[in-house]
C-alpha positions as CSV (number, residue, x, y, z in Angstrom):
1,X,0.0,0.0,0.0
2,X,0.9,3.8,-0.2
3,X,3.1,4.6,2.6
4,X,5.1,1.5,3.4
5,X,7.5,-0.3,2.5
6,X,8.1,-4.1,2.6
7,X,11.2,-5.4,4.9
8,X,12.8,-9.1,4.6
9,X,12.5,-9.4,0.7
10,X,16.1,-10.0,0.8
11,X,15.2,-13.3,3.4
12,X,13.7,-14.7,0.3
13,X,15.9,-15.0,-2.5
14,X,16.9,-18.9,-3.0
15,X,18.8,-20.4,-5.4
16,X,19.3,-24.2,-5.5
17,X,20.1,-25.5,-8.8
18,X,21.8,-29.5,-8.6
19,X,21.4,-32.8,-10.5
20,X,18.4,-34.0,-9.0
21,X,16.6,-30.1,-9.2
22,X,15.9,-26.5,-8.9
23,X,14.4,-24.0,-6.2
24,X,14.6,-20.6,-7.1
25,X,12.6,-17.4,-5.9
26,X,13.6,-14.2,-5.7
27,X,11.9,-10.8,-4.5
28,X,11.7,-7.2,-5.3
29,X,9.5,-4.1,-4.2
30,X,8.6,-1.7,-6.9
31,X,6.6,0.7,-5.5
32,X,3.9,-0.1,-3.9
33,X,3.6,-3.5,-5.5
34,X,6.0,-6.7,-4.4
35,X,6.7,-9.2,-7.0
36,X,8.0,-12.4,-5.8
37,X,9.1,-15.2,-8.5
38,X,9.1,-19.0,-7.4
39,X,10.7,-22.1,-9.7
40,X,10.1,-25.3,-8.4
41,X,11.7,-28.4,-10.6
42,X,12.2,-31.9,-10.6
43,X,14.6,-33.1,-13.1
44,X,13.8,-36.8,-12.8
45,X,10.7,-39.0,-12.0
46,X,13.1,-41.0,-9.7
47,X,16.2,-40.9,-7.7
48,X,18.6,-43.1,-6.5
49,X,19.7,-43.1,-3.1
50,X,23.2,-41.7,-3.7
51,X,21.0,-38.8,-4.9
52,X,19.3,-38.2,-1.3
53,X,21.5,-35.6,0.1
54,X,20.9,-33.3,-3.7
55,X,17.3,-34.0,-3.4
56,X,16.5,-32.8,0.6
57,X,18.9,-29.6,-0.8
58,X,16.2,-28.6,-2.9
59,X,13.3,-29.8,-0.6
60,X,15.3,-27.7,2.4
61,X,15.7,-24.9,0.5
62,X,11.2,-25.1,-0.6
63,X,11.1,-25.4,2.9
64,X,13.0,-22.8,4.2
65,X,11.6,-20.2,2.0
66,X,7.7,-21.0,3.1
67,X,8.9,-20.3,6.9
68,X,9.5,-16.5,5.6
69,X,7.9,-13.5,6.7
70,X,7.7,-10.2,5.1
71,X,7.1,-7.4,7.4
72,X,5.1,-3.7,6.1
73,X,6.4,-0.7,7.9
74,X,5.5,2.4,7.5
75,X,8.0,4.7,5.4
């Protein structure tokens, strides 16, 4: 809205990009509008267990970014 200004945008930029897949977002205030992007890929239909720690990276990383908050404070 008019007036404020949005804090902890930076909180959700991600970018996980491995073998098994992708989580990327990224944020940005331009005016009074906040844009946030969000790119969530699997690059296989199935994994092998090798590929377990590659695979919780990008799950982590989905995770992570739906435990953000974005705060409004007056400017």
């Amino acid at each position: 809205p008019d007036g404020f200004k949005a804090e902890g945008l930076k909180d959700l930029n991600f970018n996980v990009d491995n073998a098994v897949g992708t989580f990327t977002s990224t944020a940005e205030q331009k005016g009074n509008t906040v844009s946030i992007k969000i790119a969530k890929v699997y690059k296989h239909n199935s994994e092998k267990k090798d590929q377990w720690k590659q695979l919780l990276d990008v799950l982590d990383a989905s995770y992570n970014f739906s435990q953000k908050k974005i705060i409004l404070k007056k400017a």
